[in-house]
N, C-alpha and C positions, 0 to 999 in steps of 0.2 A: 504494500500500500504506500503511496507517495506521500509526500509531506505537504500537510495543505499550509498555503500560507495565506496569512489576509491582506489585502492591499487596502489601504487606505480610501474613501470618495469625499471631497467636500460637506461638509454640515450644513444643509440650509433644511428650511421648514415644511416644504413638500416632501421629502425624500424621507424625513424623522417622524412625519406626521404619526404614523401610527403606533410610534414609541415615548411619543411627548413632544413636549416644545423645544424649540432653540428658544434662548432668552439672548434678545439682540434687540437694540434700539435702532435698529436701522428697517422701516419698514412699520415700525410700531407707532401707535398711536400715541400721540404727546399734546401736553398744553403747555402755557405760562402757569409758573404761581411764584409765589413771595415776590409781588408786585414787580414782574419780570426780570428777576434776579435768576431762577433759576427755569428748568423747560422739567417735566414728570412726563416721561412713560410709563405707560399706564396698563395695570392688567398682559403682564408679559406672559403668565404661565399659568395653567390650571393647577393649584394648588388646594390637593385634595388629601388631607390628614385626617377627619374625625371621625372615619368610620370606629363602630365599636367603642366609641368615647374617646378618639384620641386627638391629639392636642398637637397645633403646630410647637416647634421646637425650631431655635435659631442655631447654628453652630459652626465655627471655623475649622475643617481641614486643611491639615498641611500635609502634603502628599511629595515625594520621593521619588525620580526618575528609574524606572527598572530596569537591569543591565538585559542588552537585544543580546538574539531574541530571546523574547517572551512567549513561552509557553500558555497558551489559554486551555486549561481543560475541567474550570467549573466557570459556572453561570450564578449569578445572583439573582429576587430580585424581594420584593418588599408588597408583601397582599394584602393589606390594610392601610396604605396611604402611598401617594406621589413621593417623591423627591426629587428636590432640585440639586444643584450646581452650580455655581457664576463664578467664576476666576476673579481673585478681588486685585490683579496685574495681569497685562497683556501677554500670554502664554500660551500657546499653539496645546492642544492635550486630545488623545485621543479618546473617541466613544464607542464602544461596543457593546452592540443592542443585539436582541434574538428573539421572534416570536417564542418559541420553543426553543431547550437546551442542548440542543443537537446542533450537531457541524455543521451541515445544511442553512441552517437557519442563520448563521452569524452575518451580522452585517457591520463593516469598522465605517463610521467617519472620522474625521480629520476638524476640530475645532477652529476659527481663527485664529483663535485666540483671544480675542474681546467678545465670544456667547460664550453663553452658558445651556446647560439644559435643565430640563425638568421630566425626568421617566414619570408615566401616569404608574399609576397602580399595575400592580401587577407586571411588570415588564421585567424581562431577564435581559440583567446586564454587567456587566465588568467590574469589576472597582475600578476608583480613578486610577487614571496611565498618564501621567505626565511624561512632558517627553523632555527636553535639554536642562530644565534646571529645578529645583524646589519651588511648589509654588501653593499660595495658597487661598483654600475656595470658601464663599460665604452658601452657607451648606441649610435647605429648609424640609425640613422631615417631619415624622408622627412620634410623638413620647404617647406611652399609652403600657397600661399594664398587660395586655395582650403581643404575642411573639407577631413582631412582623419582618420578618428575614426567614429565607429558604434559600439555602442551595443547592448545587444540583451540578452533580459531574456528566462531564457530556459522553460522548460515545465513542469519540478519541480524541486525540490534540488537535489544535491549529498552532499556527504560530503568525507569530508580529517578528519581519526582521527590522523592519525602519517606518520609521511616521511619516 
């Protein structure tokens, strides 16, 4: 059997649609406020935590470049709430999403590095993969006394040689 490898495609919001949002202000709806001092984009991600009584939670990730290649052979993902992602510095990072935690399934994009995402519920997907340096993300999830993480080994490896 061959070695599958994943090649990276651009992040944009048709192509992720049915894994979540990009969270980009470019494209996104904005106004003025504090007396046109500053511009609010507005409503950037479906942010969906309280099922089962759970409760948004705020929290910074600092994430770690990992030596290539990178072996992918479990999936994550979270069945009781969304989570987000936003890179709080301009940082290229990669995203890997899967209907299902099978090889077939695996789909890599490639961040800007100025979005961010938001996996809806239920979605399998990667931990963060940063790629060239330390960096770190303003991170919005579900705190709640119910398990909301599952993982899940796939059915063989892939691999990331380069971002």
């Amino acid at each position: 059997m061959s070695r599958v490898e994943l090649l990276p495609q651009p992040l944009d919001k048709t192509t992720f649609a049915c894994y979540g949002d990009v969270i980009e202000t470019a494209g996104g709806e904005s106004f003025s406020i504090n007396q046109g001092y500053a511009e609010r984009f507005h409503d950037l991600a479906a942010i969906d935590v309280t099922t089962g009584g759970g409760r948004p939670t705020l929290s910074i990730f600092h994430a770690r470049p990992r030596p290539l290649p990178i072996e992918i052979g479990f999936m994550e993902r979270h069945p009781l709430g969304s989570q987000a992602f936003m890179p709080l510095e301009p940082a290229p990072f990669l995203v890997l999403v899967a209907r299902e935690p099978e090889i077939e399934s695996l789909q890599l994009f490639l961040s800007n590095g100025r979005q961010g995402v938001n996996y809806h519920r239920g979605v399998w997907h990667y931990p963060l993969l940063v790629l060239n340096k330390e960096s770190d993300f303003l991170v919005i999830d579900r705190s709640g006394a119910d398990c909301n993480f599952e993982e899940r080994r796939l059915n063989r490896s892939a691999w990331i040689a380069h971002g």
